[in-house]
C-alpha atoms as an extended CHARMM CRD file, in Angstrom:
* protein
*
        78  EXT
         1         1  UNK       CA            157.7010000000      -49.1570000000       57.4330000000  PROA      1               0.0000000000
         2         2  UNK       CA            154.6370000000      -48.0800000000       55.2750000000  PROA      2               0.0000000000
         3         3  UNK       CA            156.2050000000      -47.1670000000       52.2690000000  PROA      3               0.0000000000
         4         4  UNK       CA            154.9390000000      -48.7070000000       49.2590000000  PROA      4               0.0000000000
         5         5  UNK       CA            157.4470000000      -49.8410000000       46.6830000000  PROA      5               0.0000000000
         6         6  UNK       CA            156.0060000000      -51.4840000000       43.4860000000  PROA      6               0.0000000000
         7         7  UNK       CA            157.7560000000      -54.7320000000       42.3280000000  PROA      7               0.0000000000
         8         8  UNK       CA            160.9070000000      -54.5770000000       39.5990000000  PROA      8               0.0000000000
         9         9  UNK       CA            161.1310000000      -56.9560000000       37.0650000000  PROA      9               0.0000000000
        10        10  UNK       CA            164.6370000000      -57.5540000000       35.4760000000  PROA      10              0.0000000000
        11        11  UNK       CA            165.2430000000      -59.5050000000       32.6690000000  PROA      11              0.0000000000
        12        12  UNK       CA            168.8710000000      -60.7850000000       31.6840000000  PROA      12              0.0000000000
        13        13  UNK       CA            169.3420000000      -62.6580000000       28.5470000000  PROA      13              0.0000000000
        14        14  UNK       CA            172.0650000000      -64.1450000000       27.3890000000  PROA      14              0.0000000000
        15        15  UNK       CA            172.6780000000      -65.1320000000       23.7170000000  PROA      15              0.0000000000
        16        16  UNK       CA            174.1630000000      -68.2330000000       22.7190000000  PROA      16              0.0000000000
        17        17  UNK       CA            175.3310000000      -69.2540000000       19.3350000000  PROA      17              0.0000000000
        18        18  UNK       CA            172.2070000000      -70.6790000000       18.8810000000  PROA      18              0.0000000000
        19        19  UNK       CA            170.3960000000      -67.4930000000       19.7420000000  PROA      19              0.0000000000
        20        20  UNK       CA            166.5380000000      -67.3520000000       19.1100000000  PROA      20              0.0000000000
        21        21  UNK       CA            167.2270000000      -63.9000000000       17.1150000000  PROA      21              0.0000000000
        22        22  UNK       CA            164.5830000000      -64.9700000000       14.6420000000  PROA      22              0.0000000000
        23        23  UNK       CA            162.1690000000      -65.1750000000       17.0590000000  PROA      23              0.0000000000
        24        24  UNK       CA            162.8710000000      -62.8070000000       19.8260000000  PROA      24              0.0000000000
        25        25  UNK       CA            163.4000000000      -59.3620000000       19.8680000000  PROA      25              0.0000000000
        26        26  UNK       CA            164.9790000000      -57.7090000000       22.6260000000  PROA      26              0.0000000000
        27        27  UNK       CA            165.3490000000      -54.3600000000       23.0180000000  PROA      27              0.0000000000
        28        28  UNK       CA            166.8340000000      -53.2210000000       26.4150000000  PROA      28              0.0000000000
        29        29  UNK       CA            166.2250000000      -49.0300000000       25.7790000000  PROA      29              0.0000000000
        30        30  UNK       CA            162.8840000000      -49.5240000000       25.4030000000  PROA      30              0.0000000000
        31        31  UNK       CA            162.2420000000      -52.5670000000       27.9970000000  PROA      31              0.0000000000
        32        32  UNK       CA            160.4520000000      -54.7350000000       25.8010000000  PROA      32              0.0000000000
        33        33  UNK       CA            160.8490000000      -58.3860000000       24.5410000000  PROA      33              0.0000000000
        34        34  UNK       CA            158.4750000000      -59.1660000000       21.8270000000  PROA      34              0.0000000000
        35        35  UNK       CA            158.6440000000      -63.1040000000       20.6230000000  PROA      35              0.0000000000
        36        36  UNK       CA            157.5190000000      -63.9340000000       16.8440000000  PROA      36              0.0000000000
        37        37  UNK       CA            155.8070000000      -66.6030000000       15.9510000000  PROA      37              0.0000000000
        38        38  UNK       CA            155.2790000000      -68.0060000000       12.6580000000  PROA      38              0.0000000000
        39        39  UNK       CA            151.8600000000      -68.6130000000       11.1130000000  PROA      39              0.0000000000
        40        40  UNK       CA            151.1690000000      -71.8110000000       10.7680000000  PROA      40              0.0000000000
        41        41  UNK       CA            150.6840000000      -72.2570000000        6.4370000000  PROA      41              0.0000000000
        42        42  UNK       CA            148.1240000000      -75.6810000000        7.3250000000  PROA      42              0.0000000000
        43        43  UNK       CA            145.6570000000      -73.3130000000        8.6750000000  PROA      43              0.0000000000
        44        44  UNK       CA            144.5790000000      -71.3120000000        5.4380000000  PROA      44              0.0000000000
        45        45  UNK       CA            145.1990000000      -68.0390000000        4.3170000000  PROA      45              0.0000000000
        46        46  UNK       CA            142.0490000000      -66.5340000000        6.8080000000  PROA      46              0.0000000000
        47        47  UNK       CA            144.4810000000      -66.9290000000       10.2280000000  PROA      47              0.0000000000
        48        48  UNK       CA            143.5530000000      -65.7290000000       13.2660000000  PROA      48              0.0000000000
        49        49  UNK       CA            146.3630000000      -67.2740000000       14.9410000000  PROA      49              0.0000000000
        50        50  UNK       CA            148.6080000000      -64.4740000000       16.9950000000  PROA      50              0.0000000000
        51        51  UNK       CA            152.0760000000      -64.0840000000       15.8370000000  PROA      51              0.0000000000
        52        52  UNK       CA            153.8460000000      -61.8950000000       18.1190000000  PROA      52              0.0000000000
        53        53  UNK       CA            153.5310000000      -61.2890000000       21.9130000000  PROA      53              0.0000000000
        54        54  UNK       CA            154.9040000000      -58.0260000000       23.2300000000  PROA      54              0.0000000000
        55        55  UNK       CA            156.1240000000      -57.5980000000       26.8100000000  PROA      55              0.0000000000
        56        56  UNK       CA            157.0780000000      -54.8770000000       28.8490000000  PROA      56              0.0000000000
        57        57  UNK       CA            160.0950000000      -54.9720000000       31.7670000000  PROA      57              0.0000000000
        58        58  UNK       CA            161.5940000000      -52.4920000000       34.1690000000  PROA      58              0.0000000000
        59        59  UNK       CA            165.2400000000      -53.5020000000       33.2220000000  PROA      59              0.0000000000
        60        60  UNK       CA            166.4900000000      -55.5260000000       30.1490000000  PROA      60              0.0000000000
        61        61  UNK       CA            169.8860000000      -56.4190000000       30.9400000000  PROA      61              0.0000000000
        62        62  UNK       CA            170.8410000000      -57.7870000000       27.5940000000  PROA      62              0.0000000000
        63        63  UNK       CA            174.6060000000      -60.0430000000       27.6160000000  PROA      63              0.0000000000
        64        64  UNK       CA            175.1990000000      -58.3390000000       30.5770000000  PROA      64              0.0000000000
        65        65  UNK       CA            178.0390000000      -59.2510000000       33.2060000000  PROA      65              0.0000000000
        66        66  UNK       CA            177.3670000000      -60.8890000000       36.6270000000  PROA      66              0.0000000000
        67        67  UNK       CA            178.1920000000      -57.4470000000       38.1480000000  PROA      67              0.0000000000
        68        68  UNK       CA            175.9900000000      -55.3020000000       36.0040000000  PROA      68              0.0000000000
        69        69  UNK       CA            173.2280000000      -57.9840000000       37.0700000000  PROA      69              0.0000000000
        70        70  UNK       CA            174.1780000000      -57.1580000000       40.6960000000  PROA      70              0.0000000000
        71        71  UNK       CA            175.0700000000      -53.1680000000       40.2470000000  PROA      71              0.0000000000
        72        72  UNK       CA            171.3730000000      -53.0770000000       38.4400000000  PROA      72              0.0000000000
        73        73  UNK       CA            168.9570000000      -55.4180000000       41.1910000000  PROA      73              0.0000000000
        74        74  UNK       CA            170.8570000000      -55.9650000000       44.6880000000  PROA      74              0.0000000000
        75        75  UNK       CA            172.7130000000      -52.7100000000       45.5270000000  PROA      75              0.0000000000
        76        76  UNK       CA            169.7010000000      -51.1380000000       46.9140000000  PROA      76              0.0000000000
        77        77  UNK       CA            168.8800000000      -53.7040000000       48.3960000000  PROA      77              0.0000000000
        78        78  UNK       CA            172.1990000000      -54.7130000000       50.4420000000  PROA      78              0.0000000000
């Protein structure tokens, strides 16, 4: 048992009707959430305050079903 396996994220989201689609950005081909963040207007025109956060994921399962969740994460597993 020496094989090294690196660790798989998965992400599943699930929108609601009050979906954060202003602020989050999901795109499952690519892997990547990125989450927006308005500048605050108080703090001047010179910001430096960061307005968007980009992350990376082995799987986005975006409104997926419970068995696309399983098909996706446990199969090799079980």
């Amino acid at each position: 048992m020496s094989s090294k396996q690196s660790v798989r994220v998965i992400i599943r989201t699930r929108p609601t009707a009050d979906f954060a689609s202003k602020n989050l950005e999901v795109d499952p081909s690519k892997g990547t959430i990125v989450i927006k963040n308005d500048k605050d207007e108080e703090a001047g025109f010179v910001n430096n305050q960061t307005d968007q956060w980009k992350f990376q994921f082995g799987t986005i399962l975006h409104n997926a079903s419970q068995d696309e969740v399983y098909e996706n994460s446990a199969t090799e597993i079980i």
